[in-house]
C-alpha positions as YAML, in Angstrom:
chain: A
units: angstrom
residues:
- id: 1
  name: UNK
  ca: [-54.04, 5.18, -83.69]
- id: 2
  name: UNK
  ca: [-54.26, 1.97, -82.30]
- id: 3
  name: UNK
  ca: [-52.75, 0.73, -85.46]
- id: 4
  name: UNK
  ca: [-49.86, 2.62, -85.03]
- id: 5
  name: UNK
  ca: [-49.09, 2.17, -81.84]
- id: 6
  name: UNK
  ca: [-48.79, -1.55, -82.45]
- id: 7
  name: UNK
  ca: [-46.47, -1.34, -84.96]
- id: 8
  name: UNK
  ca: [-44.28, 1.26, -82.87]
- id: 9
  name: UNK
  ca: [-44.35, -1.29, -80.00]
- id: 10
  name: UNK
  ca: [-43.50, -4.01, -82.82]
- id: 11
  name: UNK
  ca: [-40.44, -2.22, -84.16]
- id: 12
  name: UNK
  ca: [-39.11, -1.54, -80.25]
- id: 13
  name: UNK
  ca: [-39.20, -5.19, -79.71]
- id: 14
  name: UNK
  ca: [-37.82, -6.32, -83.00]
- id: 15
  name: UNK
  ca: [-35.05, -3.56, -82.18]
- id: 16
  name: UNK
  ca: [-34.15, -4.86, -78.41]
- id: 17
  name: UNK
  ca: [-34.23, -8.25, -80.13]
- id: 18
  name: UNK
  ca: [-31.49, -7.83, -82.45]
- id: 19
  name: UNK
  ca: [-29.53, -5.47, -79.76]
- id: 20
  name: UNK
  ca: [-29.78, -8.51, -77.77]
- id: 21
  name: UNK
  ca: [-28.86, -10.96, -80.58]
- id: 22
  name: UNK
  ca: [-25.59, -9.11, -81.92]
- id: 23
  name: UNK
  ca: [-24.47, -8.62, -77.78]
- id: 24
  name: UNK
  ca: [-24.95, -12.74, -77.62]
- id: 25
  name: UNK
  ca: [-22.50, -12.79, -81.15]
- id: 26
  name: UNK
  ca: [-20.05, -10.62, -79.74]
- id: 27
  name: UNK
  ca: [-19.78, -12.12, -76.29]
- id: 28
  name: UNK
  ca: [-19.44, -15.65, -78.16]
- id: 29
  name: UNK
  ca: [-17.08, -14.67, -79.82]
- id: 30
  name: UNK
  ca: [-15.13, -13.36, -77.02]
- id: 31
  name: UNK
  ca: [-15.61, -16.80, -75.30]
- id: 32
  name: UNK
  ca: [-14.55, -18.55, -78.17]
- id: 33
  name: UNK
  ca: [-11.37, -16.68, -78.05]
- id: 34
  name: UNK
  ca: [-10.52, -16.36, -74.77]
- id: 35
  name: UNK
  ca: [-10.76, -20.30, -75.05]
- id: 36
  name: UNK
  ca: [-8.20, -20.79, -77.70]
- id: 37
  name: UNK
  ca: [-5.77, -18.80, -75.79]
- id: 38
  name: UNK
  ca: [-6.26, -20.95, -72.37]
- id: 39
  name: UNK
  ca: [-7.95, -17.88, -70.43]
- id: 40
  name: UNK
  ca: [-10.79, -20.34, -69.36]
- id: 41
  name: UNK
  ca: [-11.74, -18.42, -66.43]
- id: 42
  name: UNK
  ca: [-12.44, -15.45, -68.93]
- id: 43
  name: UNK
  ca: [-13.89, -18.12, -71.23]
- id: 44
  name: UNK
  ca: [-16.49, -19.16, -68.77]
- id: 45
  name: UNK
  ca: [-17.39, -15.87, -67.28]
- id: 46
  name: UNK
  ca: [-18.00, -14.96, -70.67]
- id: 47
  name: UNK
  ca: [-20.07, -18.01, -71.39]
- id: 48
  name: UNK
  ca: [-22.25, -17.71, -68.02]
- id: 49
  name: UNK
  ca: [-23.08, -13.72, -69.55]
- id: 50
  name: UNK
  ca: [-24.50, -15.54, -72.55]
- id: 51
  name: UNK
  ca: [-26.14, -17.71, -70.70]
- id: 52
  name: UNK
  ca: [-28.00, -14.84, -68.88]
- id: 53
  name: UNK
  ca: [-29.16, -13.19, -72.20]
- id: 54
  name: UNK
  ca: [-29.88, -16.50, -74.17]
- id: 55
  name: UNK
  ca: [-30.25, -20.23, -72.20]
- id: 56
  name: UNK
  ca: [-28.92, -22.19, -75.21]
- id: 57
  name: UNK
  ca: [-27.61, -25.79, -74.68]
- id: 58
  name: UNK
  ca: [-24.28, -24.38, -75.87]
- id: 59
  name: UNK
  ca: [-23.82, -21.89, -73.57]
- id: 60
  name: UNK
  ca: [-25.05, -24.57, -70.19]
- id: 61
  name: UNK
  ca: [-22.47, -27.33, -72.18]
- id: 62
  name: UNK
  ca: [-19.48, -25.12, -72.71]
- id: 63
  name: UNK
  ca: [-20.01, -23.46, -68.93]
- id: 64
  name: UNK
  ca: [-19.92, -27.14, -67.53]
- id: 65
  name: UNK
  ca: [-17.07, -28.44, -69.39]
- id: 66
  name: UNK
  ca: [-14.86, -25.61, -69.14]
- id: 67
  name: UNK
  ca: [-15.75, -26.00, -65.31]
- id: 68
  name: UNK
  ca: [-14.45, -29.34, -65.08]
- id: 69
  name: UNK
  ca: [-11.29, -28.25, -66.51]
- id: 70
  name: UNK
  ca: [-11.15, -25.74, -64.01]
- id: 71
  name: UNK
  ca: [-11.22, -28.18, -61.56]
- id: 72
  name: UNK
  ca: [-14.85, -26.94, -60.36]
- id: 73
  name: UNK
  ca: [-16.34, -30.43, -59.95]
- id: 74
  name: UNK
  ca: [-19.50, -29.42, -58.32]
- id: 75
  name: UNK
  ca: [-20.02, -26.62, -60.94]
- id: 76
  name: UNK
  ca: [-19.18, -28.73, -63.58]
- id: 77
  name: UNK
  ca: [-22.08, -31.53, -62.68]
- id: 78
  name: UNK
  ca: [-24.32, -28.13, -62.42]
- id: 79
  name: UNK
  ca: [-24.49, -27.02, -65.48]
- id: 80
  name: UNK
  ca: [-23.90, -30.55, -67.31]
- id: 81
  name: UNK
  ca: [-27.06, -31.44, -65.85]
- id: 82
  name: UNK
  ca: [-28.89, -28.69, -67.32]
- id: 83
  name: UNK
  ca: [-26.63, -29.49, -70.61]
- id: 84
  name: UNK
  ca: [-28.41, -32.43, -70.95]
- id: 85
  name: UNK
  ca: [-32.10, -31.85, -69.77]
- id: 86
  name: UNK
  ca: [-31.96, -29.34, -72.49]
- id: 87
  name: UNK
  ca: [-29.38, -30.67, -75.33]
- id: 88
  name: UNK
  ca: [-31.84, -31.87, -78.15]
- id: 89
  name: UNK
  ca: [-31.13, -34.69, -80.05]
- id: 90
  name: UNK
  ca: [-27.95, -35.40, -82.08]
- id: 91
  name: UNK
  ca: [-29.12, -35.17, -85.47]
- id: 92
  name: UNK
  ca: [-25.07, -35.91, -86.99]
- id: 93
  name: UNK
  ca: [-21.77, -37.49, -86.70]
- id: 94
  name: UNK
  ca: [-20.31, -34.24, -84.92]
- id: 95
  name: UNK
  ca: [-23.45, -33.46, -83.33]
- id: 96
  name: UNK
  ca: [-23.34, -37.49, -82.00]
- id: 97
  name: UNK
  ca: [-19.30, -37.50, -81.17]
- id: 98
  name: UNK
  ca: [-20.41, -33.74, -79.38]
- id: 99
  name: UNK
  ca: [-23.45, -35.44, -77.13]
- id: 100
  name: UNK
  ca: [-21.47, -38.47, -76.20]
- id: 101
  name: UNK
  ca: [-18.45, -36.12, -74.91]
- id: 102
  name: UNK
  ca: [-20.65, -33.91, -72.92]
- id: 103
  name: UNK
  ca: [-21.71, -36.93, -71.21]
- id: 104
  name: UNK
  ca: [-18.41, -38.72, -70.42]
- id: 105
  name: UNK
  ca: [-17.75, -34.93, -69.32]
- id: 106
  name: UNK
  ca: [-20.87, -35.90, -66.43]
- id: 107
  name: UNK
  ca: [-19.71, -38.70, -65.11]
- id: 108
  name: UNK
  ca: [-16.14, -37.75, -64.78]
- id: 109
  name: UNK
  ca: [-17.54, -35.16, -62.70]
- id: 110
  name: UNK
  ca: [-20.34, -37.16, -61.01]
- id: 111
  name: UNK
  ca: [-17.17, -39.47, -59.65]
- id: 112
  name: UNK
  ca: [-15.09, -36.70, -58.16]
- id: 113
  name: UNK
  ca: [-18.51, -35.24, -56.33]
- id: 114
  name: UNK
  ca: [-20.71, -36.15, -53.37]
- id: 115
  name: UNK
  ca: [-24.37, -34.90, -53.34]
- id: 116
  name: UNK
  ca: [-26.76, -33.72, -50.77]
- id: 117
  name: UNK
  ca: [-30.40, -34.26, -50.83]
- id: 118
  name: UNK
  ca: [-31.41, -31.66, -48.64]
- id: 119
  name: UNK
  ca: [-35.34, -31.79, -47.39]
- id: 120
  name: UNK
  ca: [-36.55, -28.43, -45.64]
- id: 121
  name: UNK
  ca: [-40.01, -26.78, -44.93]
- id: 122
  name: UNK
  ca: [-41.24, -24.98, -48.00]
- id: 123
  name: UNK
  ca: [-39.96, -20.99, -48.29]
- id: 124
  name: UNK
  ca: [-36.89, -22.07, -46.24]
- id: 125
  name: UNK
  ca: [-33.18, -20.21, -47.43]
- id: 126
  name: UNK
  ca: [-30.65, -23.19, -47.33]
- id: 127
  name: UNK
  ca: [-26.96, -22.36, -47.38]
- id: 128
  name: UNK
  ca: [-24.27, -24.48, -47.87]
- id: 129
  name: UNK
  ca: [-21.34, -23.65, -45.97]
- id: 130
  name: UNK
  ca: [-22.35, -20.31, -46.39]
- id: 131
  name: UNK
  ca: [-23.18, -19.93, -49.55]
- id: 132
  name: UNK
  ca: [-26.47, -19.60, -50.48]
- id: 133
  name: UNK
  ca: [-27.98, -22.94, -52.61]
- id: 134
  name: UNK
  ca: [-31.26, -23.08, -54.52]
- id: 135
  name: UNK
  ca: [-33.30, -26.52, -53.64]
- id: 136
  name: UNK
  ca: [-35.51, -27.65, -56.92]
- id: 137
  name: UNK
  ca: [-37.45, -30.07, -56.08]
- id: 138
  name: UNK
  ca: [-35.84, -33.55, -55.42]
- id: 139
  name: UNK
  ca: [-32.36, -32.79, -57.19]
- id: 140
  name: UNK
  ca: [-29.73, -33.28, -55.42]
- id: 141
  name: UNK
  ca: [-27.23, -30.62, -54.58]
- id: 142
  name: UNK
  ca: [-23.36, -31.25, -55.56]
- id: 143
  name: UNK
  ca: [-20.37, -30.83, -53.17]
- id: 144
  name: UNK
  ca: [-16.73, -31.63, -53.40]
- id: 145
  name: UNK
  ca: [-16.06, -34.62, -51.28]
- id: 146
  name: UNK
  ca: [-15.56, -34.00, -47.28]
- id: 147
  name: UNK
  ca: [-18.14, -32.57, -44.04]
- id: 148
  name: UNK
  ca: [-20.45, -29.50, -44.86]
- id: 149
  name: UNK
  ca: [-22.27, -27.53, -42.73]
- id: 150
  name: UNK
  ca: [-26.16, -27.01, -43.84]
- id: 151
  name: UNK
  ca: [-28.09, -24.48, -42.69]
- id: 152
  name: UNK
  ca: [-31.93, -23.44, -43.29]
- id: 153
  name: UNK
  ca: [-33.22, -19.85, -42.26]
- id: 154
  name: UNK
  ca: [-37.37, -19.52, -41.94]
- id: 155
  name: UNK
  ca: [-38.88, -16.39, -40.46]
- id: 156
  name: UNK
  ca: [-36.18, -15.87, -38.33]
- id: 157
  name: UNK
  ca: [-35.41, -19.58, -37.17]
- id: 158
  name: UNK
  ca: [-32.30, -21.81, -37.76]
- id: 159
  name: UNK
  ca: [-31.95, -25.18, -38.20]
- id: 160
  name: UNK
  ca: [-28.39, -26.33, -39.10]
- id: 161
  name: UNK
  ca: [-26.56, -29.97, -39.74]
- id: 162
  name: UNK
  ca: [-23.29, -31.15, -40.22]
- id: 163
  name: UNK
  ca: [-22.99, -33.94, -42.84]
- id: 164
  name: UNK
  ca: [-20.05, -35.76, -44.18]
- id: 165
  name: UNK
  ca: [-20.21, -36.70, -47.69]
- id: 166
  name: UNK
  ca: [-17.70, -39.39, -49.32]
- id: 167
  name: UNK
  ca: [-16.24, -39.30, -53.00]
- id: 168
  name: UNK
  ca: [-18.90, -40.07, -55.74]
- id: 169
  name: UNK
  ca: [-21.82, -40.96, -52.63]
- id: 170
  name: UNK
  ca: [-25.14, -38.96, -51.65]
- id: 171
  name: UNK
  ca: [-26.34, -37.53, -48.49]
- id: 172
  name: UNK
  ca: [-29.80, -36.87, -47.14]
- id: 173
  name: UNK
  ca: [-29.83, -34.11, -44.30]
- id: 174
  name: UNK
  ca: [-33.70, -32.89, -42.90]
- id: 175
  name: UNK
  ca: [-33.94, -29.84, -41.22]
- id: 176
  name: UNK
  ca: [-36.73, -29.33, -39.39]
- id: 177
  name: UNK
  ca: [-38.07, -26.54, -36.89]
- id: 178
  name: UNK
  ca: [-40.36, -26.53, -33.33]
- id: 179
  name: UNK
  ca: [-43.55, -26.56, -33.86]
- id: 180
  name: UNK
  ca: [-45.16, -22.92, -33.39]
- id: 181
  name: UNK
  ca: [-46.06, -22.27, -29.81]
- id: 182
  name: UNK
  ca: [-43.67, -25.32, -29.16]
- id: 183
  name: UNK
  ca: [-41.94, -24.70, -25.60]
- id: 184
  name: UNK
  ca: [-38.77, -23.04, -25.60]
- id: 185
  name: UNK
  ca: [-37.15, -24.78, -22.29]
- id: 186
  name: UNK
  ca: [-34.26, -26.46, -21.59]
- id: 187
  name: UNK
  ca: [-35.38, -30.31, -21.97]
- id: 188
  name: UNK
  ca: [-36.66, -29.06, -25.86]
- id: 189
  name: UNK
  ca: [-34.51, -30.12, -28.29]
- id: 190
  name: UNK
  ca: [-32.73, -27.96, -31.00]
- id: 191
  name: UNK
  ca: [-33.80, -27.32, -34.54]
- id: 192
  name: UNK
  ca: [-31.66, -29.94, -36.31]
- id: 193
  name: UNK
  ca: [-30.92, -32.32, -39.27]
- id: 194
  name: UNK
  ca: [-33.50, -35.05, -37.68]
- id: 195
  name: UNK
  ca: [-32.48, -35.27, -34.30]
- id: 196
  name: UNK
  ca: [-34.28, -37.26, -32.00]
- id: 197
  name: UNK
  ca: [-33.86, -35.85, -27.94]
- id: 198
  name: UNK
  ca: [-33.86, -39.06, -25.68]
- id: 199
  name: UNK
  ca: [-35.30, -38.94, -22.18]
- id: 200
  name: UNK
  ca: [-33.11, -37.41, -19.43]
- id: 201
  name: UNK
  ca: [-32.53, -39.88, -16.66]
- id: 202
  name: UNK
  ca: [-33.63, -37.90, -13.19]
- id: 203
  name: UNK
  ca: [-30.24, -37.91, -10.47]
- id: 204
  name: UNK
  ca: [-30.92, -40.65, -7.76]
- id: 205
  name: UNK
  ca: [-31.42, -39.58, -4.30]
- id: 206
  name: UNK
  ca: [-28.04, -38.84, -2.24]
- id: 207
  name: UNK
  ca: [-28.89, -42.35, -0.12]
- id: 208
  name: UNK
  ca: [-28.97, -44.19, -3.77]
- id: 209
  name: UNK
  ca: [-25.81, -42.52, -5.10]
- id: 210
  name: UNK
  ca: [-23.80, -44.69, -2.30]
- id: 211
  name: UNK
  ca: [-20.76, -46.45, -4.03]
- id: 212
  name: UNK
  ca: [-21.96, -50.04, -5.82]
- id: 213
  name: UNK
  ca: [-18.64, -52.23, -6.30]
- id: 214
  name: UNK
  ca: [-18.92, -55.16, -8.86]
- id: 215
  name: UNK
  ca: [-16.47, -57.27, -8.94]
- id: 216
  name: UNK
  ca: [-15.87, -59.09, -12.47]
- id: 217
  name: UNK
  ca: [-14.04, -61.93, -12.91]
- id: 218
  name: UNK
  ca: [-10.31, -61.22, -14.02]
- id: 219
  name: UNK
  ca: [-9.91, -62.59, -18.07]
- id: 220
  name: UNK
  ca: [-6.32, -64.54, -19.38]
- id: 221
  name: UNK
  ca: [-3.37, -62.46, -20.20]
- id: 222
  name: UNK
  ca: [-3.16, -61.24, -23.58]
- id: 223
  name: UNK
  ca: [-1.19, -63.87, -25.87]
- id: 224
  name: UNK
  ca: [2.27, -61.86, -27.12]
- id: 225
  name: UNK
  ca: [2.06, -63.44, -30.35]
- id: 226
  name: UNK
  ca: [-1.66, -62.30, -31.47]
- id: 227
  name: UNK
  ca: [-0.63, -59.01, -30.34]
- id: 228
  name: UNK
  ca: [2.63, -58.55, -31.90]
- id: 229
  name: UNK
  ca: [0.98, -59.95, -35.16]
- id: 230
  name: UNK
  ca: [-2.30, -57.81, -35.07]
- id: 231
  name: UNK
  ca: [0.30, -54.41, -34.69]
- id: 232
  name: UNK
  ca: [2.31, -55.99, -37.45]
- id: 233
  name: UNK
  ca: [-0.46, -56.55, -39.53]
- id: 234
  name: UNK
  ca: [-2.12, -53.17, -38.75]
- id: 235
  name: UNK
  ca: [1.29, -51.36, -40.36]
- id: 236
  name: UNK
  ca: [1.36, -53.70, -43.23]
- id: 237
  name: UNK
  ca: [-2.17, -52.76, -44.21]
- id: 238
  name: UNK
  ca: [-1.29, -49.07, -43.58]
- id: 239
  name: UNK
  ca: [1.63, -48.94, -45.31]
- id: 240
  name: UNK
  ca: [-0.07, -50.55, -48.28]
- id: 241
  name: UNK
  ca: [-3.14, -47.77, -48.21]
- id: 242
  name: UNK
  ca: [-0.21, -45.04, -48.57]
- id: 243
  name: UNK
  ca: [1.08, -46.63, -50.73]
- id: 244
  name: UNK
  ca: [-1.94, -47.02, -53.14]
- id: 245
  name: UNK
  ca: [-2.67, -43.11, -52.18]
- id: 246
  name: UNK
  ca: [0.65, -42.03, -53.21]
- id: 247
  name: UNK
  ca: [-0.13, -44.07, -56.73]
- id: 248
  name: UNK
  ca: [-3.54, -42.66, -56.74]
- id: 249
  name: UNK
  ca: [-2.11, -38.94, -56.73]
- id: 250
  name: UNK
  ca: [0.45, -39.90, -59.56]
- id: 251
  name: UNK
  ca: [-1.87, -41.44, -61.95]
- id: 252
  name: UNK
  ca: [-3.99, -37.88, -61.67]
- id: 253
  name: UNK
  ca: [-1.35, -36.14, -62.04]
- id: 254
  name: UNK
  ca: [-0.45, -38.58, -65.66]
- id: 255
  name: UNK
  ca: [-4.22, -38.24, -65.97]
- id: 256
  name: UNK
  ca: [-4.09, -33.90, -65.98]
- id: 257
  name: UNK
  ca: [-0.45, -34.24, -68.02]
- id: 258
  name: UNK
  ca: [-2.55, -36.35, -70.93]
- id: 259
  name: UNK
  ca: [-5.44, -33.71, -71.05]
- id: 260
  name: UNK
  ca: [-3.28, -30.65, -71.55]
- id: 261
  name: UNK
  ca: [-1.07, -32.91, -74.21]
- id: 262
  name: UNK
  ca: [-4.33, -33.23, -75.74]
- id: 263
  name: UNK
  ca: [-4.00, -29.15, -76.94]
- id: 264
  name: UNK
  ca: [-6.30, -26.54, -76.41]
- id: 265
  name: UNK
  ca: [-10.01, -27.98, -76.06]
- id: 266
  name: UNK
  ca: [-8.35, -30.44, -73.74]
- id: 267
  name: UNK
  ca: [-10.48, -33.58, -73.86]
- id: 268
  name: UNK
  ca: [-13.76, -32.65, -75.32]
- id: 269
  name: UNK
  ca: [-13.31, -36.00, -78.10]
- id: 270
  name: UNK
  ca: [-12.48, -39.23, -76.14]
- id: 271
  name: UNK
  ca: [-11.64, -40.80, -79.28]
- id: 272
  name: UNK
  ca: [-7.90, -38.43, -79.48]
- id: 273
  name: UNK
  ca: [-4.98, -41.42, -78.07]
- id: 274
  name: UNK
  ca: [-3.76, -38.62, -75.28]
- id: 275
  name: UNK
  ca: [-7.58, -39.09, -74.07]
- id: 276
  name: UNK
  ca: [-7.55, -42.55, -74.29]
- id: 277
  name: UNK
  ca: [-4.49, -42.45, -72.06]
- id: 278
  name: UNK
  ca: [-6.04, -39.89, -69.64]
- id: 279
  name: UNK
  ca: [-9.49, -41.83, -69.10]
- id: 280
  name: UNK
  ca: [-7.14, -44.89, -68.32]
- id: 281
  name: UNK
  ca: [-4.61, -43.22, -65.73]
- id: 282
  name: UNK
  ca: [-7.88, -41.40, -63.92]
- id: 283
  name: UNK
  ca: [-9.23, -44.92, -63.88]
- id: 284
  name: UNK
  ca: [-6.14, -46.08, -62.29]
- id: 285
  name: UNK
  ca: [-6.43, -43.36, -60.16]
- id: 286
  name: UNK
  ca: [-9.79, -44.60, -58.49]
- id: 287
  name: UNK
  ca: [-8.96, -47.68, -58.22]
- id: 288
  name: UNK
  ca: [-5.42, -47.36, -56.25]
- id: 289
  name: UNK
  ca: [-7.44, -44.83, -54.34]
- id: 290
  name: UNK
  ca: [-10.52, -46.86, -53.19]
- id: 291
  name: UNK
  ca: [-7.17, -50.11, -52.45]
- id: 292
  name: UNK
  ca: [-5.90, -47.09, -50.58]
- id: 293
  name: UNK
  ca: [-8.13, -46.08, -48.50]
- id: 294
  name: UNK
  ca: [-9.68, -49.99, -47.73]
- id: 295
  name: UNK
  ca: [-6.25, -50.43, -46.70]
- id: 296
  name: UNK
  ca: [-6.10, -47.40, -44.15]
- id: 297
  name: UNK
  ca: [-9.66, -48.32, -42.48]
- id: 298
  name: UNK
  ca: [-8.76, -51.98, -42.46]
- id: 299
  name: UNK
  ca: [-5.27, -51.28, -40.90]
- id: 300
  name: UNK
  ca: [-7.33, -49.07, -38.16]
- id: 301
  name: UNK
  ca: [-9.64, -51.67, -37.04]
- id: 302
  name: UNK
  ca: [-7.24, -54.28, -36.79]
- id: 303
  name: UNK
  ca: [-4.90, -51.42, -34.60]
- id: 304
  name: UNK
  ca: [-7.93, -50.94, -32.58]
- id: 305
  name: UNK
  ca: [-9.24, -54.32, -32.07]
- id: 306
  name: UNK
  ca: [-5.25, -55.07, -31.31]
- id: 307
  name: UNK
  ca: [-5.74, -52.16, -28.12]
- id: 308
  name: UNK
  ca: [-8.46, -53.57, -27.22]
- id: 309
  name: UNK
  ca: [-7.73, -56.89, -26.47]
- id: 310
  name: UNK
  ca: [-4.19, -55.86, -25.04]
- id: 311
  name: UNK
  ca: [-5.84, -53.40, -22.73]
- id: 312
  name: UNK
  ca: [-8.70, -54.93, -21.35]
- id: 313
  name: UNK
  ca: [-8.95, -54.99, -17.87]
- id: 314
  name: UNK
  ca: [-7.12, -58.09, -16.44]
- id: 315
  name: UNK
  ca: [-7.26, -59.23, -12.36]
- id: 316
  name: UNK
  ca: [-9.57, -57.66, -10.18]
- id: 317
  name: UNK
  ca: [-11.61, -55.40, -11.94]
- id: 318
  name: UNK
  ca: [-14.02, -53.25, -10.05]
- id: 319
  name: UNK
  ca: [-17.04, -50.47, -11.24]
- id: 320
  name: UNK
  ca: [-17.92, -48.19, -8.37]
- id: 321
  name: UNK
  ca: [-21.01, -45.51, -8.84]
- id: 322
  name: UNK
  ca: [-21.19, -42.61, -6.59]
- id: 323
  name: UNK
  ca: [-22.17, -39.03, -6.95]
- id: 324
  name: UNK
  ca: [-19.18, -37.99, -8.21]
- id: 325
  name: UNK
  ca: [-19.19, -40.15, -11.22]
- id: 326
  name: UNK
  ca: [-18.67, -43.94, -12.39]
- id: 327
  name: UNK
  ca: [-14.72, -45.28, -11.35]
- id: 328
  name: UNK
  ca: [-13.24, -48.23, -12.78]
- id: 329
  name: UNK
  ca: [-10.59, -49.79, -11.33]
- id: 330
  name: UNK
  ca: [-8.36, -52.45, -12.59]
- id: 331
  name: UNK
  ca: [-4.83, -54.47, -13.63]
- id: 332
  name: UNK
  ca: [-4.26, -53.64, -17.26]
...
């Protein structure tokens, strides 16, 4: 009996095996398809339901490149990642020319990313603008470029950050929360990404609020010339940052034109002359884009330190503190 009932349990699992091996053919095959006709939203959907029966390296490769032809940076560095933690190694020319394409495909993605390393109290949900993110270990979670709002949930507190992340740059954000038993009054601080709660200065007495003039000793008049060339020099530099930007967008665009020249599979070999040309106009692309943007934040400081020296207080120049507030007074 025992016997047998081995043998019936053998053939069920040698039966759900090859169920689940011919549903892995056919839904290959549909990916494989739905690829050559450009449908590579289908193509990936199709790909990530292969991926849930079998987790091949082919499956976590073609999911991350189709991704970053999707324009789905983020995703794309996702599932590269696990592409190459579990892509074994090449073995031939095509298997070599494959490995070395998947990982071109990485850091193309890598540079039109930021990351967040985000360090929370063990059984904490973390969300990411929203959307629910799963934190493993120390790796870092991708994010298109710009500010993102963090947020960890943990037996019914919330602990939530704001972080900015720049192009191709990482980002650590700690969320903490009180101490249980912790005091829940006003002077406590928030749960937060970190955030340190300074002391709180007590109001002076009424007879110590009484007005406090200081008089400060009026400074030269601004030169015309060093303003007039700081403003000039200010527009220069920002006209030269939108300028670079405006060559920055171009060369993508040359950069996307290349890749769909390139036919179908877009630029999965490196070694095809329309992905030569593409590699080179999204290098372009970074650099007038980094010129650009050096530009703009140069041109703003030198705007700024421009206002400051034309506006500083000039003559008498007097700081009075009362209970109403702090007054300054001036010539300008």
């Amino acid at each position: 009996m025992l016997a047998l009932g081995a043998a019936v349990l053998s053939g069920a699992a040698e039966s759900r095996g090859e169920a689940r091996e011919e549903a892995v053919a056919r839904l290959v095959a549909q990916a494989n398809a739905a690829a050559r006709e450009d449908r590579l939203a289908d193509s990936r959907d199709l790909w990530r339901a292969v991926w849930q029966l079998d987790r091949s390296q082919v499956a976590a490769c073609n999911i991350g490149a189709l991704s970053l032809r999707l324009g789905d940076a983020p995703g794309a560095v996702r599932w590269l990642s696990v592409c190459k933690e579990i892509m074994r190694a090449p073995r031939t020319p095509e298997e070599r020319a494959l490995h070395a394409s998947r990982l071109s495909d990485l850091a193309r993605a890598r540079q039109l990313t930021g990351e967040i390393h985000v360090i929370a109290p063990a059984g904490a949900a973390i969300a990411i603008d929203g959307a629910p993110v799963q934190v493993e270990g120390e790796r870092p979670i991708p994010v298109a470029p710009g500010r993102h709002l963090v947020r960890a949930v943990l037996d019914g507190q919330i602990a939530t950050a704001e972080v900015d992340v720049p192009r191709g740059e990482a980002r650590e954000v700690v969320l903490t929360f009180p101490a249980p038993g912790a005091g829940a009054g006003p002077e406590d601080a928030p749960a937060g990404a970190g955030l340190r709660a300074g002391p709180t200065a007590e109001r002076p007495a009424a007879a110590e609020r009484a007005a406090v003039p200081t008089h400060a000793q009026s400074p030269p008049r601004p030169r015309p010339d060093l303003v007039a060339g700081g403003v000039g020099l200010s527009a220069a530099l920002a006209t030269v940052g939108g300028v670079m930007l405006l060559g920055a967008e171009r060369k993508d665009e040359a950069g996307r034109s290349y890749a769909v020249a390139a036919g179908a599979n877009g630029c999965f070999r490196l070694s095809r002359p329309m992905c030569r040309e593409s590699a080179s106009a999204y290098d372009d692309a970074r650099l007038f884009r980094s010129v650009g943007i050096a530009g703009l934040i140069t041109g703003g400081a030198v705007l700024a330190a421009t206002l400051g020296y034309t506006f500083y207080p000039r003559g008498s120049a007097e700081i009075a503190v009362s209970a109403s507030g702090v007054t300054v007074t001036g010539r300008f």
